[in-house]
C-alpha positions as CSV (number, residue, x, y, z in Angstrom):
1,X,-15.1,-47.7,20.6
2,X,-13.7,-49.3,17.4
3,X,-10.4,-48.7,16.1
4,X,-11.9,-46.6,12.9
5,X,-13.5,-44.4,15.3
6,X,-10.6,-43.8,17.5
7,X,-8.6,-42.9,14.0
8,X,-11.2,-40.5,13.1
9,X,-11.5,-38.6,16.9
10,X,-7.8,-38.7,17.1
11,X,-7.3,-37.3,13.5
12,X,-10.0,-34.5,14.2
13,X,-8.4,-33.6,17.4
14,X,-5.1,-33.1,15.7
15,X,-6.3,-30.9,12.8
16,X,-8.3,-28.5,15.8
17,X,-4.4,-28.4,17.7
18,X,-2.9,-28.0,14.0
19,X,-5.6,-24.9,13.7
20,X,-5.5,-23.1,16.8
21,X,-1.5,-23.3,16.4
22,X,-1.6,-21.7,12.8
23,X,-3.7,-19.2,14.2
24,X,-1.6,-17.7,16.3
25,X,0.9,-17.3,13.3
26,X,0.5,-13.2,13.8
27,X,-0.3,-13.0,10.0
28,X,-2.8,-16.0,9.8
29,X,-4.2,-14.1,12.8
30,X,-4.9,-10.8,11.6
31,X,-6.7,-12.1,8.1
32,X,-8.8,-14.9,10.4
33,X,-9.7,-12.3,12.6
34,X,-10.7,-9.9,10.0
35,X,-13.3,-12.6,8.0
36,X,-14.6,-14.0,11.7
37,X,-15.6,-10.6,12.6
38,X,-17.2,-9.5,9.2
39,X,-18.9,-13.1,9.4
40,X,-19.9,-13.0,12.8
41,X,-21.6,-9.3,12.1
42,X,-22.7,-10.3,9.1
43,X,-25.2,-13.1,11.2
44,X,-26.0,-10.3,13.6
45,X,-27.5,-8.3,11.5
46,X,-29.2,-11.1,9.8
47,X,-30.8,-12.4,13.1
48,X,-31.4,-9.2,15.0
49,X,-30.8,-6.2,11.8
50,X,-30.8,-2.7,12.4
51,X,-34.4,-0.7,12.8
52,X,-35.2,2.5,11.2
53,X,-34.3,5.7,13.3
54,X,-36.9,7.1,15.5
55,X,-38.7,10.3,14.0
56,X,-37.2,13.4,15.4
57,X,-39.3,15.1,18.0
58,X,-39.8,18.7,16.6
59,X,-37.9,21.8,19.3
60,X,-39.8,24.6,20.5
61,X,-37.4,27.7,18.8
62,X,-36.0,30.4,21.4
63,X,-37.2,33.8,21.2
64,X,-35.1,35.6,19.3
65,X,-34.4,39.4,19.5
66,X,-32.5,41.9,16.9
67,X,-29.3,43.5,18.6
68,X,-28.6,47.4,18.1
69,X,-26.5,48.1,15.1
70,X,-23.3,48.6,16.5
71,X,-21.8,52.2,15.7
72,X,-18.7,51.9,13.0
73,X,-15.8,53.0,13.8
74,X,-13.6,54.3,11.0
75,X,-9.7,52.4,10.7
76,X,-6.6,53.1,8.6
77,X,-6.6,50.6,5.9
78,X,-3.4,48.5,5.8
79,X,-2.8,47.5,1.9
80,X,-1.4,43.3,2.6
81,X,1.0,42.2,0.2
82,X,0.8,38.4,-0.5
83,X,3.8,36.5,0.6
84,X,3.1,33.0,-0.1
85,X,5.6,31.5,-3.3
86,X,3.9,30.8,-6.1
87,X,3.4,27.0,-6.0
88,X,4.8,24.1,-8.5
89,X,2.4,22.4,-11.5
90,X,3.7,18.9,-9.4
91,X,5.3,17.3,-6.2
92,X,6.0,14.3,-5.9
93,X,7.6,13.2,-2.3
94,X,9.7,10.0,-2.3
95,X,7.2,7.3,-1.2
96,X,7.8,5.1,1.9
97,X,7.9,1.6,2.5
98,X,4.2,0.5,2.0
99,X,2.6,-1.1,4.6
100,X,-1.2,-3.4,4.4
101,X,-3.9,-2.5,7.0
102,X,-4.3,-5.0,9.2
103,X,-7.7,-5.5,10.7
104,X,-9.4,-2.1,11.6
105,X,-6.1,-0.9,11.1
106,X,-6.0,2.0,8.8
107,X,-4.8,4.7,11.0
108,X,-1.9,2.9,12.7
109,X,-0.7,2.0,9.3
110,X,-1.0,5.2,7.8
111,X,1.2,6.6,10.8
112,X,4.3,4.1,10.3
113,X,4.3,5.1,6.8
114,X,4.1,8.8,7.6
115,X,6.9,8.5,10.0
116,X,9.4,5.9,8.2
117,X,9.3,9.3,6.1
118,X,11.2,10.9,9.1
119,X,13.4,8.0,9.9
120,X,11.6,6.0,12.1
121,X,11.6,1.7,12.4
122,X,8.3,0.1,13.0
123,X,5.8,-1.1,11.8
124,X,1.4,-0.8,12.2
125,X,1.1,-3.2,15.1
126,X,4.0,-1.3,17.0
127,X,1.6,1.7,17.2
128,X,-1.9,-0.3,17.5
129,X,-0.5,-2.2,20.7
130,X,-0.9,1.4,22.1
131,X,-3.8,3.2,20.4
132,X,-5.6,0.8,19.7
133,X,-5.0,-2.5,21.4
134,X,-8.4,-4.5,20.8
135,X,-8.0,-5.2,17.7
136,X,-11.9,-5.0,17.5
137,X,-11.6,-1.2,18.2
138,X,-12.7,0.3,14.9
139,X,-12.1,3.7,15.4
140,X,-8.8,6.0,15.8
141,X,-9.0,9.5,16.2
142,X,-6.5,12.1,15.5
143,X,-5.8,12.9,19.1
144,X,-4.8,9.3,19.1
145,X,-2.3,9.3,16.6
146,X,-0.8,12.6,17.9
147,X,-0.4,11.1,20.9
148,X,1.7,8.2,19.7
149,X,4.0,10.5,17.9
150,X,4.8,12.1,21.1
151,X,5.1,10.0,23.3
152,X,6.6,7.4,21.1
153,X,8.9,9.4,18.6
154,X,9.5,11.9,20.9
155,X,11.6,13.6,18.1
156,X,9.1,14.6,16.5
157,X,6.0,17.0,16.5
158,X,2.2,16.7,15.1
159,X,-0.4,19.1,14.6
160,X,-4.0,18.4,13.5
161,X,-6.6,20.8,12.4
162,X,-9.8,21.0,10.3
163,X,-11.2,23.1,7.2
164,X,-8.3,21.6,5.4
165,X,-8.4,22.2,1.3
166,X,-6.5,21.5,-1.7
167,X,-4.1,24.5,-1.5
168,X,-2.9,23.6,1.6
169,X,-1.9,20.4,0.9
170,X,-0.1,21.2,-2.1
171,X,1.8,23.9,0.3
172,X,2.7,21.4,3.0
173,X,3.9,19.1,-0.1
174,X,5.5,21.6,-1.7
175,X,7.6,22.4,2.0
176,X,8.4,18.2,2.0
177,X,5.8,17.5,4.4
178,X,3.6,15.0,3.7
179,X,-0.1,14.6,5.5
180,X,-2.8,12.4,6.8
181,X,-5.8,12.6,6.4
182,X,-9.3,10.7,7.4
183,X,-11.9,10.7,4.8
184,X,-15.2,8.5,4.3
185,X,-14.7,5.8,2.1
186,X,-16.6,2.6,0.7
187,X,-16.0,-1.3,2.0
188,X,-15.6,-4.0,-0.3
189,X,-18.6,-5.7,-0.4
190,X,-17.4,-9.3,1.1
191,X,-16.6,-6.9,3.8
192,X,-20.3,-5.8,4.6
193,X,-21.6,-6.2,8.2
194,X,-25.3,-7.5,7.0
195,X,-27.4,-7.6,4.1
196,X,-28.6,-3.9,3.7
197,X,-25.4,-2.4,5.0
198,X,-24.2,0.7,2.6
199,X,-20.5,-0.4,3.1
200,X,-20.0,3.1,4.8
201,X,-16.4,3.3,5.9
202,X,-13.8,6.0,7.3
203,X,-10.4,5.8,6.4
204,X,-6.6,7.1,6.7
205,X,-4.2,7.8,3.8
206,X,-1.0,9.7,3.7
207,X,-0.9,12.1,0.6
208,X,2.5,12.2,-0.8
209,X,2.0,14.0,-4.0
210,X,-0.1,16.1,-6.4
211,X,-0.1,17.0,-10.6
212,X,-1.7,20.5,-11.2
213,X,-1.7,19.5,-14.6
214,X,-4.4,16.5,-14.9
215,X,-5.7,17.5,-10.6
216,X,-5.2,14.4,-9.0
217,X,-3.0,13.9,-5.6
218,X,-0.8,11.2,-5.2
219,X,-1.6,8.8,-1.9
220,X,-0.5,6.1,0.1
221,X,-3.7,3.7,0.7
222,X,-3.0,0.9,3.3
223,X,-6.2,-0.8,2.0
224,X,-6.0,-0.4,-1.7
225,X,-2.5,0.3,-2.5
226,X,0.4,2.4,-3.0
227,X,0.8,5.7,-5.1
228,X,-3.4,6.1,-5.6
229,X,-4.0,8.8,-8.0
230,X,-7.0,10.7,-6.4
231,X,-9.0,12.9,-8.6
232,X,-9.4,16.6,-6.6
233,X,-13.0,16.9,-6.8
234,X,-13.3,13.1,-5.7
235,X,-11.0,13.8,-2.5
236,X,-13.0,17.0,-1.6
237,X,-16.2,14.9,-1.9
238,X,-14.8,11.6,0.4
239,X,-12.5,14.5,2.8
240,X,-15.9,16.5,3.8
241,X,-17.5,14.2,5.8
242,X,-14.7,14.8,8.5
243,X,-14.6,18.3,8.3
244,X,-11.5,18.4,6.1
245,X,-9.2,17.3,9.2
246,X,-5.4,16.5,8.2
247,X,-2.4,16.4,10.3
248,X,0.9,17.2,9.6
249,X,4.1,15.8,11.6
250,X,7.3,17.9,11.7
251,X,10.4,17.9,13.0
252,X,10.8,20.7,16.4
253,X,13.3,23.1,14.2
254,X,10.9,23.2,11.7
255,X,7.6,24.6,13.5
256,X,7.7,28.2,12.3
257,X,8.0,26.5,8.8
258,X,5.2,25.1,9.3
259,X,3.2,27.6,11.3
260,X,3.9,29.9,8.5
261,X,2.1,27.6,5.9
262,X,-0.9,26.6,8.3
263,X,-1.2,30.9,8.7
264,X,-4.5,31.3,10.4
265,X,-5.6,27.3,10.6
266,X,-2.4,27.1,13.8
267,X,-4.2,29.2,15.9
């Protein structure tokens, strides 16, 4: 082997060491990871893409039958009186240290904000290394992040529920409690898994805010940034897709606070 060749073999081999040692730099890591995955899929879907859905096979309906009317029964009507304080035009909760995703990362990062909020030190990966420890896991549900917060910041409480709306945000805001919530969202398009791909996404954000007077909430975004203005009708469009579902952490003294705010939705 000539001494030209040995330079170049030699010089080769020391820029793959000098690689694989920068990437395991834990922040090199995450972005790598993040593009070799897209990349990788990307080709996947290019090789071997996605095929329509089969047709639905049509069901045979169940007979159906009409029940008896049942037979009314008269009640005293109780006349309710509305308790709940009339609400302000604008909240604005004191924002917390903003974190970026990391890869697939949405919900852990959305959590260590939420609970910095409540005194807590930490950061995404502290979380993911329990919820989620492949880092290829894509999905975190609710239940997941519940879990962390009670097992993990045992000082605190969490509660998730469905059929969320605007109004109850702004209550839980109003009461310094700010909430997560998953909603659908779009990729960026360098981020698209293949070449018909609709960039499809779900996504965490922590709501922090809201302005009566132009309808927008405030949120914390680990993807896109910090303090999003989000249009009402736009949230209620991108929230729907996961059944409105929010959740709300608390401190223990402070259940029948909240319990009082959720009204009907604890149960």
């Amino acid at each position: 082997m000539s001494k030209r060749i040995k330079i170049i073999v030699f010089g080769l081999a020391g820029l793959l060491l000098l690689a694989v040692a920068l990437y395991q730099i834990p922040h090199v890591k995450s972005v790598l990871s993040w593009r070799i995955e897209v990349w990788s899929t990307y080709f996947k879907n290019i090789v071997d893409p996605v095929g329509k859905m089969p047709t639905p096979v049509p069901s045979t309906p169940f007979a159906t039958f009409t029940p008896e009317p049942p037979t009314p029964t008269p009640r005293a009507t109780v006349q309710l009186t509305a308790t709940l304080p009339p609400l302000p035009a604008q909240v604005s909760l004191p924002s917390p240290k903003y974190e970026v995703q990391g890869i697939n990362n949405c919900g852990p990062a959305t959590l260590a904000m939420t609970l910095r909020m409540y005194g807590w030190e930490g950061d995404q990966y502290d979380i993911a290394r329990i919820v989620k420890p492949i880092d290829k896991d894509r999905n975190v549900n609710p239940d997941e992040l519940r879990y962390y917060i009670l097992n993990e910041a045992g000082w605190l409480r969490a509660e998730f529920r469905v059929a969320g709306d605007i109004d109850l945000l702004k209550r839980l805001l109003a009461a310094n409690y700010p909430v997560i919530v998953e909603e659908a969202s779009t990729l960026d398009p360098q981020d698209a898994n293949g070449p018909n791909d609709d960039l499809w996404d779900a996504h965490y954000l922590l709501v922090t805010g809201y302005d009566d007077t132009v309808e927008v909430l405030t949120a914390q975004d680990p993807l896109r940034g910090p303090d999003k203005k989000i249009p009402y009708a736009q949230f209620m469009a991108d929230w729907k897709p996961f059944n409105y579902v929010y959740m709300v952490v608390y401190f223990p003294q402070n259940e029948d606070e909240v319990k009082s705010i959720l009204g009907n939705n604890w149960d």
